[in-house]
C-alpha positions in Angstrom: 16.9 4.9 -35.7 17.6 1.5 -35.7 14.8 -0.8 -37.6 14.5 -5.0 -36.6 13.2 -7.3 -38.1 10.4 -9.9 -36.3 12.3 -12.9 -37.5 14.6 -11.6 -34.3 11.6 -12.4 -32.6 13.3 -12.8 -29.3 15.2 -9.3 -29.4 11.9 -7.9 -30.6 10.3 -9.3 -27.7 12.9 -8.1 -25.6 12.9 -4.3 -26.7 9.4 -4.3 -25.9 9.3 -5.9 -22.6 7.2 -3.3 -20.4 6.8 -3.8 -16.8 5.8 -1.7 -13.9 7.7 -1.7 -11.2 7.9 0.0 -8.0 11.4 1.6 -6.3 11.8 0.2 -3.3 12.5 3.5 -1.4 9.4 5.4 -2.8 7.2 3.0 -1.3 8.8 3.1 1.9 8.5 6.6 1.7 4.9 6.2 0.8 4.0 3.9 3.7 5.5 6.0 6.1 3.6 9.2 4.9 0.3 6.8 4.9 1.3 5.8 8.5 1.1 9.3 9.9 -1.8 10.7 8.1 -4.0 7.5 8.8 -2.5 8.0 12.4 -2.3 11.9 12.5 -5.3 13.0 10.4 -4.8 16.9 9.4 -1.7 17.4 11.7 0.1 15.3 9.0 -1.6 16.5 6.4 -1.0 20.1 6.9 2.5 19.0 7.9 3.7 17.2 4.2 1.4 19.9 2.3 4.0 22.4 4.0 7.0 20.0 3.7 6.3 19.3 0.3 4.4 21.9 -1.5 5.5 25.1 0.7 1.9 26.0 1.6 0.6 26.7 4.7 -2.4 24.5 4.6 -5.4 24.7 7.2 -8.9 23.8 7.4 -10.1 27.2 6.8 -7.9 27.2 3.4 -8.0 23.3 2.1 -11.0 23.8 0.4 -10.7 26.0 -2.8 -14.0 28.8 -2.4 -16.6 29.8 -5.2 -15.0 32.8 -5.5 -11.7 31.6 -6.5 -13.9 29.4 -9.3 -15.2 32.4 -10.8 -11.6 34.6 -10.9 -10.7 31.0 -12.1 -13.3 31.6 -15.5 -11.8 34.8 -16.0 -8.2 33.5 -16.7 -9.6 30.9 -19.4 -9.9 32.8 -22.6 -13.7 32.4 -24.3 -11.9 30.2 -27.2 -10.7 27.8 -24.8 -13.7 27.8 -22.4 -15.4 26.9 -25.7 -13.3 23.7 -26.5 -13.2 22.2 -22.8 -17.5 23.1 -23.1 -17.7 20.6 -26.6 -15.0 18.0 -25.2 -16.7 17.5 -22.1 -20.4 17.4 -23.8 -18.5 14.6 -26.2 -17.1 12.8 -22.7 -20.9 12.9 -21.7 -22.5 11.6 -24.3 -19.8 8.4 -24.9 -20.3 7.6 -20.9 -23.8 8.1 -20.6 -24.2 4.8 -22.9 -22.3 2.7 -20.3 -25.2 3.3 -17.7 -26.5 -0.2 -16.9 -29.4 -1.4 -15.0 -30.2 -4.0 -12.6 -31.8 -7.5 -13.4 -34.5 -9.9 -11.6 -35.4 -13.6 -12.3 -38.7 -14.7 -11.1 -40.4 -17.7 -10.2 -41.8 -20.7 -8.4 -41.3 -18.9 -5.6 -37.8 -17.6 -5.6 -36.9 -14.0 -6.5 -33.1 -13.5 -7.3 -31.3 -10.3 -8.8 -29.0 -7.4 -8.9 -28.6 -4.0 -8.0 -26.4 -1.5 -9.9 -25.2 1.2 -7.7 -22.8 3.6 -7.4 -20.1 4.7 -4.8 -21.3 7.4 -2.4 -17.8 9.4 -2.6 -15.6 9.3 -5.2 -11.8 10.8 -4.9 -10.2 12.2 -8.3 -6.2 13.0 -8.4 -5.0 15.5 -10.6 -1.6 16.5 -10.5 -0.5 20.1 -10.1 2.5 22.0 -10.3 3.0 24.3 -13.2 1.1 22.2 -16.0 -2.6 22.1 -16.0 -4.3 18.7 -17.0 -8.3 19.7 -17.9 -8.4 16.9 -20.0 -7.7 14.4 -17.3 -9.8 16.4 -14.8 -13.1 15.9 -17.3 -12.1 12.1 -18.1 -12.0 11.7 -14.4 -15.1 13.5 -13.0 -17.6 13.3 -15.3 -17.9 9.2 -15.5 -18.1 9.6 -11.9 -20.9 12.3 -12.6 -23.3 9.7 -15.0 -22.7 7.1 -12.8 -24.6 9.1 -10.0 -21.8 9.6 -7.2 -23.2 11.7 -4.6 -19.9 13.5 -3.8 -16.8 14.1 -6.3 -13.9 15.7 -4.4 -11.0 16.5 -6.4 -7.7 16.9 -4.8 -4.4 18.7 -6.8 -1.1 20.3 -5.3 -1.4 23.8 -4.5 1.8 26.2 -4.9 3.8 28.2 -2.7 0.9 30.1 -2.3 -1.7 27.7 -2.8 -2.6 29.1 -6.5 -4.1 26.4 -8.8 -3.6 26.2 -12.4 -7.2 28.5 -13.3 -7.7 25.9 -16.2 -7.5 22.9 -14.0 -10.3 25.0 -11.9 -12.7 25.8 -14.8 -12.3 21.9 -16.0 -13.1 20.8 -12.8 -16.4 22.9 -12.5 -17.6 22.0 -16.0 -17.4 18.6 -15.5 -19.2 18.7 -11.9 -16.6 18.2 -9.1 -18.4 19.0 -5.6 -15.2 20.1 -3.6 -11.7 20.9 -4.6 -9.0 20.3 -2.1 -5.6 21.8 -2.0 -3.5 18.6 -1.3 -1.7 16.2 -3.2 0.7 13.5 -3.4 0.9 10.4 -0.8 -0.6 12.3 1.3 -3.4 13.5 -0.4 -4.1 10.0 -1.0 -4.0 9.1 2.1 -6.4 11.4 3.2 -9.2 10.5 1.2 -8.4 6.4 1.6 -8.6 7.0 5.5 -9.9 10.6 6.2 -9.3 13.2 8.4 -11.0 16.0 10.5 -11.2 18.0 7.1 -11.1 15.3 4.3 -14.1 12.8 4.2 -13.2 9.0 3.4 -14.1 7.7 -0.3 -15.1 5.1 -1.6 -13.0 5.0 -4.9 -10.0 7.2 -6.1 -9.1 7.5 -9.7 -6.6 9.6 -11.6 -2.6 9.8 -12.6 0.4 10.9 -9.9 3.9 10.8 -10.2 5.3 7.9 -8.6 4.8 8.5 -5.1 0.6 8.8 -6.0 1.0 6.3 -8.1 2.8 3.7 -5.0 0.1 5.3 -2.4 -2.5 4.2 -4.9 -1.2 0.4 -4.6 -0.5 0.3 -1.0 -4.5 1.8 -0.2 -6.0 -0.9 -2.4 -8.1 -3.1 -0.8 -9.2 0.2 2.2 -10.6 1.7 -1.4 -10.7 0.9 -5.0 -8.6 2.8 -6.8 -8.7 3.2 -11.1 -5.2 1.3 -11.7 -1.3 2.1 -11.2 -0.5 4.0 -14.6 2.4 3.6 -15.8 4.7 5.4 -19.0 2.3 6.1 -21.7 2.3 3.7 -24.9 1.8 4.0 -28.7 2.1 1.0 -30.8 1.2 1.5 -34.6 0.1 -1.1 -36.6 0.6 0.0 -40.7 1.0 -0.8 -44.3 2.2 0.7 -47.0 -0.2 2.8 -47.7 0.6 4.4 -44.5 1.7 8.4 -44.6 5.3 8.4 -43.3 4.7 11.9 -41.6 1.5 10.7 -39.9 3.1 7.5 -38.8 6.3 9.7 -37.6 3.9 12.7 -35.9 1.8 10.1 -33.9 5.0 8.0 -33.3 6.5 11.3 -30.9 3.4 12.3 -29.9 3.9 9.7 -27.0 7.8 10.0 -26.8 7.5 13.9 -25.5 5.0 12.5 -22.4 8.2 11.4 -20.8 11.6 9.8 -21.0 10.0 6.0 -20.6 7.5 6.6 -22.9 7.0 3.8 -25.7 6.6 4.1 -29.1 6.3 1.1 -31.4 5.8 0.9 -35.7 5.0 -2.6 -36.5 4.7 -2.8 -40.5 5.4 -5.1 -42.7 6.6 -2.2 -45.8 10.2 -2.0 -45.6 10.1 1.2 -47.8 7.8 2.4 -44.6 9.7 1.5 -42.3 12.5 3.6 -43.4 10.8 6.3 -44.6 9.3 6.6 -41.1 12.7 6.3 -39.1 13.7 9.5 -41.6 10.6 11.2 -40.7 11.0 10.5 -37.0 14.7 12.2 -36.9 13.4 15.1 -38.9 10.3 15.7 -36.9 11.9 14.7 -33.6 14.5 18.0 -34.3 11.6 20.4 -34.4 10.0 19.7 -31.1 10.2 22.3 -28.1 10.2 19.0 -25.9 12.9 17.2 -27.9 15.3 16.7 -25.3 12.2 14.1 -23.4 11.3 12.6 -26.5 14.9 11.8 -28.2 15.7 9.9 -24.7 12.2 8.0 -25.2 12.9 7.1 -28.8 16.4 6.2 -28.1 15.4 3.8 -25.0 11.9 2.6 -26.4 11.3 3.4 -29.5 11.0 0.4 -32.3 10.4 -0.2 -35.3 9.9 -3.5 -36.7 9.2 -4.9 -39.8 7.0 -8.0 -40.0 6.0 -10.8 -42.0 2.6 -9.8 -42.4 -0.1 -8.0 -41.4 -1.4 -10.4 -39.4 2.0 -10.9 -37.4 2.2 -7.5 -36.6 -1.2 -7.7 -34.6 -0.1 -11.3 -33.1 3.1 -8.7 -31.5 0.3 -6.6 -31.0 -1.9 -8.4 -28.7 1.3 -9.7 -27.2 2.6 -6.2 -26.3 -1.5 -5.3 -25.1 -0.5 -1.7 -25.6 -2.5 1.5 -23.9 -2.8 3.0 -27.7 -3.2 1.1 -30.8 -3.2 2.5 -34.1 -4.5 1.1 -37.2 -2.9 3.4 -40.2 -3.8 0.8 -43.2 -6.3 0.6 -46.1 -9.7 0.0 -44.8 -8.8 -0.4 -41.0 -12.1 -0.7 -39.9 -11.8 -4.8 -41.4 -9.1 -5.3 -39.1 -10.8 -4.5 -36.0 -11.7 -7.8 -35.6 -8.2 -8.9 -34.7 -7.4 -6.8 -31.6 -7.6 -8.5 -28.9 -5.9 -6.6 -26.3 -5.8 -3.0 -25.9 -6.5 0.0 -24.4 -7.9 2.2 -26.8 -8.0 1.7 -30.3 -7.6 4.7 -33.4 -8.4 3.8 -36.8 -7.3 5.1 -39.7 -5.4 8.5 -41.1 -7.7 11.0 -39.1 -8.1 9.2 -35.5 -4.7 10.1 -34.5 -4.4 9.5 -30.7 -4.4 13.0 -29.2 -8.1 12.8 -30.7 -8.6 10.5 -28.2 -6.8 12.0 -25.4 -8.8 15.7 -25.6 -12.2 15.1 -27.5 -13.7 12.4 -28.9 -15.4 11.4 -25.6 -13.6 7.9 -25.1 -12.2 7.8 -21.6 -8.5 8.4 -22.2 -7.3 6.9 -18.6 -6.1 3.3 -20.2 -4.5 0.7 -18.6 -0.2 0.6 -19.1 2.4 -2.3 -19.3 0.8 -5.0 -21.0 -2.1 -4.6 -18.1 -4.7 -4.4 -20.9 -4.4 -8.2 -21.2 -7.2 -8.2 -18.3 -8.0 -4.5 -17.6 -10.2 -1.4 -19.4 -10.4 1.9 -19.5 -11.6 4.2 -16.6 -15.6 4.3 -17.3 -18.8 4.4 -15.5 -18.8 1.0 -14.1 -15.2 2.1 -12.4 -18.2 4.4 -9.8 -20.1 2.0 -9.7 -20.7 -1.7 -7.8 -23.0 -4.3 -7.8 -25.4 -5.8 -5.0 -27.1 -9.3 -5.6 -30.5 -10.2 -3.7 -32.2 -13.3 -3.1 -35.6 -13.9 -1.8 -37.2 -17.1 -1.4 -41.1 -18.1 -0.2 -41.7 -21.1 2.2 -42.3 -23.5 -0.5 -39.7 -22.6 -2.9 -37.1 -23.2 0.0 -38.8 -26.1 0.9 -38.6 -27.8 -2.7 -34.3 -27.1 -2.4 -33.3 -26.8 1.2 -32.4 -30.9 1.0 -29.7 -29.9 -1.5 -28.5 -27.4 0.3 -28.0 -29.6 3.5 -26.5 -32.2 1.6 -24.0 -29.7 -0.3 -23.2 -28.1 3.0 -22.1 -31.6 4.8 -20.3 -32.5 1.7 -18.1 -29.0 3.1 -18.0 -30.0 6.6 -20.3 -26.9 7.2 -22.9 -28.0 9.4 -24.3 -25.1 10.9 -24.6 -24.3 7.4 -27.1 -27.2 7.0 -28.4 -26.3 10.1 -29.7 -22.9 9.0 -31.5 -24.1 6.3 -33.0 -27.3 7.6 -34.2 -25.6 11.1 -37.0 -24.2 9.2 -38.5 -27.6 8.7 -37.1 -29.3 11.3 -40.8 -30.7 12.4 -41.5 -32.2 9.1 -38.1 -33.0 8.3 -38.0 -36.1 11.1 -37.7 -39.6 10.5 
């Protein structure tokens, strides 16, 4: 594969130019779905679920029973039962840090503060079809689960005959969902943004969709929150040239087989790495099952580029704000200091990112296309909200309420003034 050089700066910054963008007829698809299910309620939602999935959806069959939890344990063989048990206790214990508490300031008078509080219903998406996701289903539910949400429904596509993947069921019930629907796409959004007769409104919905979740996600903001509007996943690998060409290469195309628009970036400023990693990328690249995906993703957005330094290569870095960063150079941990935007960060030869995507508890649900400029990972605060208070005695409004009248007139707001000079309206005349 081809290898630049960062004194090209501008065709550098040009082959790593990410942007999300949304196709025009999807979201016009989208709305119209939204239209009729916010209008409709389950009519429309049975309706697309049958249009769209082939299954014969009804009240008495959205919800996915007990019993079909348990055949669902069964399925999952006592090895992996075993892993999804440890990477979930590892999710628990990273979240349950995040937990934060309310504040109150106190005196003369005049009580102010905050309450921390979480959404009463959260929605999770997890998408269906013949893959299972149980890693996204635990990274999803189980912040929502610390931060105290009273109900967790998680909605996926049901097949033809509304079977669901038995491993996204056992994830789902280790990590503490309350309900499993069988609905998904725009629609399923749409459900839990407006509700139905069978589908209670949320407050929040979180998780990753094709793109017709993904546009149904952007068009409900603001009648929910919602996580963020993933896009292609991203590696960018920062290393020297100490670096292990076959680790660089494996983590390199461990994004490109996610899909076709998938980006993989090598920033190093070894030349001798740089090559031996483009070798080791064609070599590796021929062995996977998923080639075909992951050639078209290296071809379109994988790069390699050889830098100045060290420290250009995270200047390009923090530029590019990538959903995976790397660090594969002697004693990484001294160069944390210069990231500055980033999803997730992996240091060293034995953090490679899949660590982070199945167990080491970090959330894996990162923000895409250069979003991490101003955005973070999915985490407990995503659940929850906050709620200031203020409560003021007689004299303590007393000693302020002038400045409040004058800083209301200064608005043009006089019943503004009004309100809080009326309480001392006797005292207050000339």
């Amino acid at each position: 594969m081809k290898i630049y050089r960062s004194s090209d700066i501008e065709t550098v910054k040009a082959r790593l130019k990410r942007k999300a963008e949304s196709d025009l007829a999807v979201v016009a698809a989208v709305r119209a779905i939204l239209d009729d299910v916010r209008s409709k309620g389950d009519a429309a939602l049975f309706r697309f679920t049958k249009q769209f999935d082939g299954f014969d959806l009804s009240s008495s069959n959205l919800r996915v029973s007990r019993d079909e939890i348990a055949a669902a344990y069964a399925e999952v063989s006592p090895e992996l039962l075993g892993v999804l048990e440890r990477s979930a206790a590892n999710i628990a214990a990273f979240h349950e840090l995040q937990k934060r508490e309310g504040y109150e300031r106190r005196g003369n008078g005049a009580v102010t503060g905050r309450l921390v509080l979480p959404v009463q219903r959260a929605g999770v998406y997890v998408p269906g079809g013949k893959a299972a996701y149980p890693s996204s289903v635990l990274m999803n539910i189980i912040p929502a689960k610390i931060a105290g949400v009273e109900e967790i429904i998680m909605v996926t596509p049901p097949g033809r005959d509304g079977h669901i993947e038995p491993l996204t069921l056992v994830a789902a019930d280790i990590a503490g969902a309350d309900a499993i629907l069988r609905i998904g796409g725009a629609q399923a959004i749409a459900a839990l943004a407006y509700g139905t007769e069978s589908v209670p409104r949320v407050d929040v919905i979180t998780g990753p969709g094709n793109a017709y979740v993904a546009a149904a996600k952007r068009e409900v903001y603001g009648e929910v929150g919602i996580d963020m509007i993933a896009g292609p996943s991203e590696v960018l690998i920062i290393a020297d040239e100490n670096a292990n060409p076959a680790y660089v290469a494996a983590d390199f195309l461990s994004q490109a087989e996610h899909d076709e628009k998938a980006a993989s970036v090598l920033l190093t400023p070894s030349e001798a790495l740089a090559q031996s990693a483009a070798v080791e990328i064609e070599r590796q690249l021929q062995l996977l099952p998923r080639r075909e995906i992951a050639a078209r993703a290296v071809q379109d957005f994988g790069t390699i580029v050889v830098t100045e330094s060290l420290d250009e290569a995270f200047d390009i870095a923090n530029d590019f704000a990538p959903e995976h960063l790397e660090i594969l150079t002697e004693e990484p941990m001294r160069h944390i200091g210069k990231v500055r935007n980033a999803g997730a960060v992996f240091l060293g030869e034995y953090a490679p990112e899949p660590l982070g995507d199945y167990f080491a508890g970090p959330n894996h649900v990162l923000p895409t296309a250069g979003t991490a400029r101003f955005s973070s990972a999915l985490s407990v605060d995503s659940f929850m909200k906050t709620v200031n208070y203020v409560c003021y005695d007689r004299e303590a409004l007393r000693a302020c309420y002038n400045d409040i009248k004058i800083f209301a007139k200064a608005e043009g707001l006089d019943a503004h003034a009004k309100s809080a000079s009326i309480r001392f309206e006797p005292e207050d005349k000339p």
